[in-house]
C-alpha positions as CSV (number, residue, x, y, z in Angstrom):
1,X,16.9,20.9,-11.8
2,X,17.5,24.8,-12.6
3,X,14.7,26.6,-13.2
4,X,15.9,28.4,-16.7
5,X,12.7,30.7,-16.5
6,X,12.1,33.9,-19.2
7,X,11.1,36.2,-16.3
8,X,11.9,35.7,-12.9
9,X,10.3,39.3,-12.0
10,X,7.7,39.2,-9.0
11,X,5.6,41.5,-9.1
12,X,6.2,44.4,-6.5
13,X,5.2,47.8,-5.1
14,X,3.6,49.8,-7.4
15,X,4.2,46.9,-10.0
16,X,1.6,44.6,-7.8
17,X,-0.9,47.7,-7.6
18,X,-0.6,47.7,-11.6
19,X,-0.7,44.6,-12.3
20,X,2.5,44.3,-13.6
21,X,5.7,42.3,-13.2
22,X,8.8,43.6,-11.7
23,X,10.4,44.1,-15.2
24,X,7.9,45.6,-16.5
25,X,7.3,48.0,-13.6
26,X,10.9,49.0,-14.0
27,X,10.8,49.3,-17.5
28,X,7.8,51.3,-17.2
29,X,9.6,53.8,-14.8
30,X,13.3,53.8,-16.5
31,X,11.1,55.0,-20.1
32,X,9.1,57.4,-18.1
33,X,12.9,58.8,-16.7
34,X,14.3,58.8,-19.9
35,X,11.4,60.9,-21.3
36,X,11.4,63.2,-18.5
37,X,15.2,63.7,-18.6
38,X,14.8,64.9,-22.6
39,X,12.6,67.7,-21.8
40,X,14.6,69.2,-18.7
41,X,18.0,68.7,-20.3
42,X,16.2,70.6,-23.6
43,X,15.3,73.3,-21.4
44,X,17.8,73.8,-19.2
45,X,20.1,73.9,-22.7
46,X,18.1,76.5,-23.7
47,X,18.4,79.1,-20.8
48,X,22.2,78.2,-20.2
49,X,22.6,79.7,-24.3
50,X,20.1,82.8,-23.8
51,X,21.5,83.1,-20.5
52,X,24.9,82.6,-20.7
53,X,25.0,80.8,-17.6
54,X,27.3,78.5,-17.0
55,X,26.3,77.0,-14.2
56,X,22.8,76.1,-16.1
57,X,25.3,74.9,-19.2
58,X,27.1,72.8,-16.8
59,X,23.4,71.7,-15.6
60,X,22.2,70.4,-19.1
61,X,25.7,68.8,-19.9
62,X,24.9,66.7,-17.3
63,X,21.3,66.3,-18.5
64,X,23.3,65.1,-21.8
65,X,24.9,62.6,-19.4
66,X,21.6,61.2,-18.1
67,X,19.7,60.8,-21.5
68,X,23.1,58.0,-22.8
69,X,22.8,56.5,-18.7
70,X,19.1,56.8,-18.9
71,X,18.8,55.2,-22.4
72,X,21.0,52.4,-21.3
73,X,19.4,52.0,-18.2
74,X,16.1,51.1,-20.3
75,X,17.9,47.9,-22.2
76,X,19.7,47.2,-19.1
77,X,16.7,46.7,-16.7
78,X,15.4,45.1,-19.7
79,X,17.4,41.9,-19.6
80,X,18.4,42.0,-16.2
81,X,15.6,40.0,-14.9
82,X,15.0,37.4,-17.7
83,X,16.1,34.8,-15.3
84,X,18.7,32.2,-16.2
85,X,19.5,29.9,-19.2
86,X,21.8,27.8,-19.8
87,X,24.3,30.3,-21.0
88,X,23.7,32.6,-17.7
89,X,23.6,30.3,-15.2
90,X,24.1,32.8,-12.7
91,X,21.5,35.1,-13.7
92,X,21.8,39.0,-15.3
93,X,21.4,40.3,-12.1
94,X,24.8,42.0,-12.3
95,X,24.6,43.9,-15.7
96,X,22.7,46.7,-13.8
97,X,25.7,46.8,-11.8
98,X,28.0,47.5,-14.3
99,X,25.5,50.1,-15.9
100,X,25.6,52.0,-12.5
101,X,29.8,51.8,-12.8
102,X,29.0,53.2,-16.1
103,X,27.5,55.9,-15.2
104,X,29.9,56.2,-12.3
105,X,32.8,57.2,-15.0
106,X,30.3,59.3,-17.0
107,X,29.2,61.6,-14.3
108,X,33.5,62.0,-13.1
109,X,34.2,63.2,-16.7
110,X,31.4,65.6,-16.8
111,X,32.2,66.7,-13.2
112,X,36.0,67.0,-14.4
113,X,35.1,69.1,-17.1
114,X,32.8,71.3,-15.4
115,X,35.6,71.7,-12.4
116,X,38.0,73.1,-15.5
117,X,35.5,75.4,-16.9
118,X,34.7,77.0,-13.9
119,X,38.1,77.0,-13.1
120,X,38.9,79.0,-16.0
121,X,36.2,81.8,-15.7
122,X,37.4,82.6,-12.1
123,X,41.3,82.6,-13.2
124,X,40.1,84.8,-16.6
125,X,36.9,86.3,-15.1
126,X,33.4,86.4,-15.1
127,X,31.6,88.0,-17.9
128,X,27.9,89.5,-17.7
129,X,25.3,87.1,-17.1
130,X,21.7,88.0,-19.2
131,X,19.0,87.6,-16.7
132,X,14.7,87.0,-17.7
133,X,12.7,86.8,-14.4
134,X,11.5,84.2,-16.2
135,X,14.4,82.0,-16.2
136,X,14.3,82.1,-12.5
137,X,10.5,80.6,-12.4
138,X,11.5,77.9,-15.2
139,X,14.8,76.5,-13.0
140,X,13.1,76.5,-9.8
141,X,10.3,74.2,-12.1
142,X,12.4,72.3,-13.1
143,X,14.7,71.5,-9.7
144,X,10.9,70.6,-8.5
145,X,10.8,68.6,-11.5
146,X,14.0,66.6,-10.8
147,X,12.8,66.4,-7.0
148,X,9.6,64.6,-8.0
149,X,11.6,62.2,-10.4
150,X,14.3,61.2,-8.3
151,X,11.3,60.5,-5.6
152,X,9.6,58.1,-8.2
153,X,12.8,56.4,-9.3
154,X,14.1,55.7,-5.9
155,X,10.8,53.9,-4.5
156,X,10.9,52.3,-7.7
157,X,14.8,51.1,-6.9
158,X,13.9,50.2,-3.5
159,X,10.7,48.0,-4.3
160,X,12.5,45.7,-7.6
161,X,16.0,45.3,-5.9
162,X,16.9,47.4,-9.3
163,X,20.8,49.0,-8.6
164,X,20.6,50.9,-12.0
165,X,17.2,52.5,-10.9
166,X,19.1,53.4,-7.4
167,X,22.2,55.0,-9.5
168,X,19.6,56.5,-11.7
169,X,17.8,58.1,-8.7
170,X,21.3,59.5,-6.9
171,X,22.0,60.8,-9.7
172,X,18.5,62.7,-10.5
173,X,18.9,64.1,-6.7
174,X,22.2,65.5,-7.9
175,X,20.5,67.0,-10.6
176,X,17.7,68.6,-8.1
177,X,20.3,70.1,-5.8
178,X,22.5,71.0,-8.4
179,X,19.4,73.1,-10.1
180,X,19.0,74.5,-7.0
181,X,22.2,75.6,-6.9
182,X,22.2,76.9,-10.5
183,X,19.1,78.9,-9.6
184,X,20.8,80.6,-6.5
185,X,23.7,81.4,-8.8
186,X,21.1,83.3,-11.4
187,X,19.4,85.1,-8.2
188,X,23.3,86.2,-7.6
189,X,23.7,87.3,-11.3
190,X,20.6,89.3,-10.9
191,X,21.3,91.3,-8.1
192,X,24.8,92.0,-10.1
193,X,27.0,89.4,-9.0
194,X,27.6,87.5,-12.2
195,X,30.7,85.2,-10.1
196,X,27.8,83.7,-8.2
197,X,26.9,81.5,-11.2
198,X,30.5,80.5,-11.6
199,X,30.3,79.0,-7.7
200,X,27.5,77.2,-8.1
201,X,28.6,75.7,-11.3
202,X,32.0,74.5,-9.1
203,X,28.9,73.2,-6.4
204,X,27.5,71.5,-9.7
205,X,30.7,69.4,-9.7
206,X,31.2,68.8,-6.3
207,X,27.7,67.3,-6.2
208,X,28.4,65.2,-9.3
209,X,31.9,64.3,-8.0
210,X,30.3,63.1,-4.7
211,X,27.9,61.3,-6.5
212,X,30.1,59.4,-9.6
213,X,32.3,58.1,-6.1
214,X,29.0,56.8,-3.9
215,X,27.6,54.9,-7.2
216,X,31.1,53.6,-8.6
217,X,32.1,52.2,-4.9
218,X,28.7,50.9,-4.5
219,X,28.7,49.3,-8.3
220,X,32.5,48.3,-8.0
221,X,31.5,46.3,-5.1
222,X,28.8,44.2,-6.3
223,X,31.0,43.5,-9.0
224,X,34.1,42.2,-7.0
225,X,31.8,40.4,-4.8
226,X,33.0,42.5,-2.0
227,X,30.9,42.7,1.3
228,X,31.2,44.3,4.4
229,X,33.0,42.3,6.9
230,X,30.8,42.9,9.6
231,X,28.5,41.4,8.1
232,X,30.4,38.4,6.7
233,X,31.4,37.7,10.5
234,X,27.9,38.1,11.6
235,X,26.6,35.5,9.3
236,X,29.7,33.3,10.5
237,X,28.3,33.9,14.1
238,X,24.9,33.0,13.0
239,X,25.8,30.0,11.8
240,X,28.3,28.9,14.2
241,X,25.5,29.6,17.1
242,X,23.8,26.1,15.9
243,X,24.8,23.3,17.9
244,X,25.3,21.2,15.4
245,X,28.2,22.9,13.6
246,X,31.8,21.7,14.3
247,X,33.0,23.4,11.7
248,X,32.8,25.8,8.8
249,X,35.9,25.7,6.1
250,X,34.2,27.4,4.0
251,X,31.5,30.6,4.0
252,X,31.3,32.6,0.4
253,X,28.5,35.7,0.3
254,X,27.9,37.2,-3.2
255,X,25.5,40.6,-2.7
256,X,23.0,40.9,-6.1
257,X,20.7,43.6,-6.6
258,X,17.9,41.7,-5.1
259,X,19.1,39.4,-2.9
260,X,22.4,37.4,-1.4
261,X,23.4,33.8,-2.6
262,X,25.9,32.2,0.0
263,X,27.6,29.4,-0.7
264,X,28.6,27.2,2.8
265,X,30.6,24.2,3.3
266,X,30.2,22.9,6.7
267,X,31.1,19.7,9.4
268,X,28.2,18.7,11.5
269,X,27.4,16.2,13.8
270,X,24.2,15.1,12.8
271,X,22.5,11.2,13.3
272,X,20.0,10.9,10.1
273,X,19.5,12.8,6.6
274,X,16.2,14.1,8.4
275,X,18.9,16.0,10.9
276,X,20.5,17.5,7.5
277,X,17.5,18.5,6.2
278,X,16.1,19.8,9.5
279,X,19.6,21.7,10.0
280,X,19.5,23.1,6.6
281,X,16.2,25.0,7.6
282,X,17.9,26.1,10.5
283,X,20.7,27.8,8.7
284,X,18.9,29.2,6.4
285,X,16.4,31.2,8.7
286,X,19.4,32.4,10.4
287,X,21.1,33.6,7.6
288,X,17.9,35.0,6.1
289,X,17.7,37.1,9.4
290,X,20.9,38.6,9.0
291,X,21.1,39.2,5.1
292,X,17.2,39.2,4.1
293,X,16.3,37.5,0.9
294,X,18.7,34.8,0.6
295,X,19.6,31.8,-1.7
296,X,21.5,28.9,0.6
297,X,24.0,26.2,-1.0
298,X,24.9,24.4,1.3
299,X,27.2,21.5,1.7
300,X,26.6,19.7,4.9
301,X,29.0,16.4,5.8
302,X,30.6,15.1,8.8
303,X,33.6,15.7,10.6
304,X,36.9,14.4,8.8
């Protein structure tokens, strides 16, 4: 009988050394994100307008960017691990997929927009930059800032399983060495090259370009239930190494955020349901070698 469970979350990581599930642990870190994101977008806003810096414009346009991915990162992680009912059978494991492929698009528009802009001020020109000391010490504060989030969010991604923290923390590293970038341009505009911020605006992009295509490929994947075929052919191997396998017609590997669920149809020669049963363990530890966490259906008869 399905287990149709309110909160399959174990608790992990951090999580366990809080106390708390793995949905709330992610919950916990996607808020803490979001509120995070407000402030440096808000301040980097601010300097791009008193500076005139495009590259830190550029900068907090994407911040705008992360505070809708962030926000929808919070309801998304939200529901994603409330287990399955009988109206999602197959669990919600996915939506955090398509919320990374939404923030795929998001960050290609902003990165296509910044790409024009730039564009522009190196066919028109470059006009003078205004440049505080202080705006210097306040982005290098904040690249640090984006640096230590994107560190949180990623151990947090890597210890729930949670693709929409893993987009989330790409995309904060994006942000890190694209301030980084935005703060070599203002050192450029300060010792009177005011063309340096429009290059590290155009590095802006190309950081955010690279980024929208690793996420969306990534997302897009999980989505089609595409895997690598290595891998596919390894688990074929695996199973085709037990004795007891004539054949296998069919092998089907679907990759979600936390674990793999094949799906196997194969001819054995076995003597007694204890055989089956026995077998059954077998594949499953060898499968579970090759993929990790793994959930087995298996349909075991005999040769036609």
């Amino acid at each position: 009988m399905s287990d149709f469970s309110a909160d399959s979350g174990l608790p992990r990581g951090l999580g366990t050394w809080l106390g708390m599930g793995n949905r709330a642990y992610k919950l916990m870190v996607a808020i803490g994100s979001l509120i995070t994101t407000i402030v440096l977008t808000l301040g980097k806003l601010i300097l791009g307008l008193l500076s005139g810096s495009l590259a830190l414009i550029a900068d907090a346009l994407q911040g705008l960017i992360d505070i809708l991915v962030t926000s929808v990162t919070v309801l998304i992680v939200g529901q994603s691990d409330r287990g399955t009912d009988p109206a999602w059978t197959c669990g919600r494991e996915k939506l955090e997929a398509f919320a990374a492929l939404a923030e795929a698009v998001l960050l290609g528009i902003i990165a296509a927009f910044i790409w024009h802009l730039a564009g522009m001020k190196l066919l028109h020109g470059t006009g003078p930059i205004e440049i505080e000391s202080w705006y210097l010490i306040a982005a290098l504060t904040a690249a640090g800032a984006d640096f230590v989030r994107h560190i949180i969010v990623k151990r947090a991604a890597r210890a729930t399983g949670s693709m929409a923290l893993e987009a989330n923390a790409a995309h904060f590293l994006t942000d890190a060495l694209g301030t980084v970038l935005v703060t070599l341009g203002l050192l450029g505009a300060w010792y009177g090259f005011p063309v340096a911020d429009t290059f590290a605006a155009l590095g802006v992009a190309g950081l955010l370009s690279f980024t929208a295509f690793n996420v969306g490929r990534r997302a897009l994947g999980m989505l089609l239930d595409r895997i690598d075929p290595a891998t596919a052919l390894e688990v074929l191997a695996a199973i085709e190494c037990q004795p007891e396998i004539a054949r296998v017609p069919t092998l089907r590997i679907r990759r979600l955020p936390e674990r793999h669920v094949v799906d196997l149809i194969a001819e054995v020669q076995v003597d007694s349901l204890e055989d089956f049963a026995r077998l059954e363990a077998a594949l499953q530890d060898r499968i579970s070698t090759v993929l990790g966490t793994t959930e087995l259906c298996a349909a075991l008869r005999p040769p036609r």
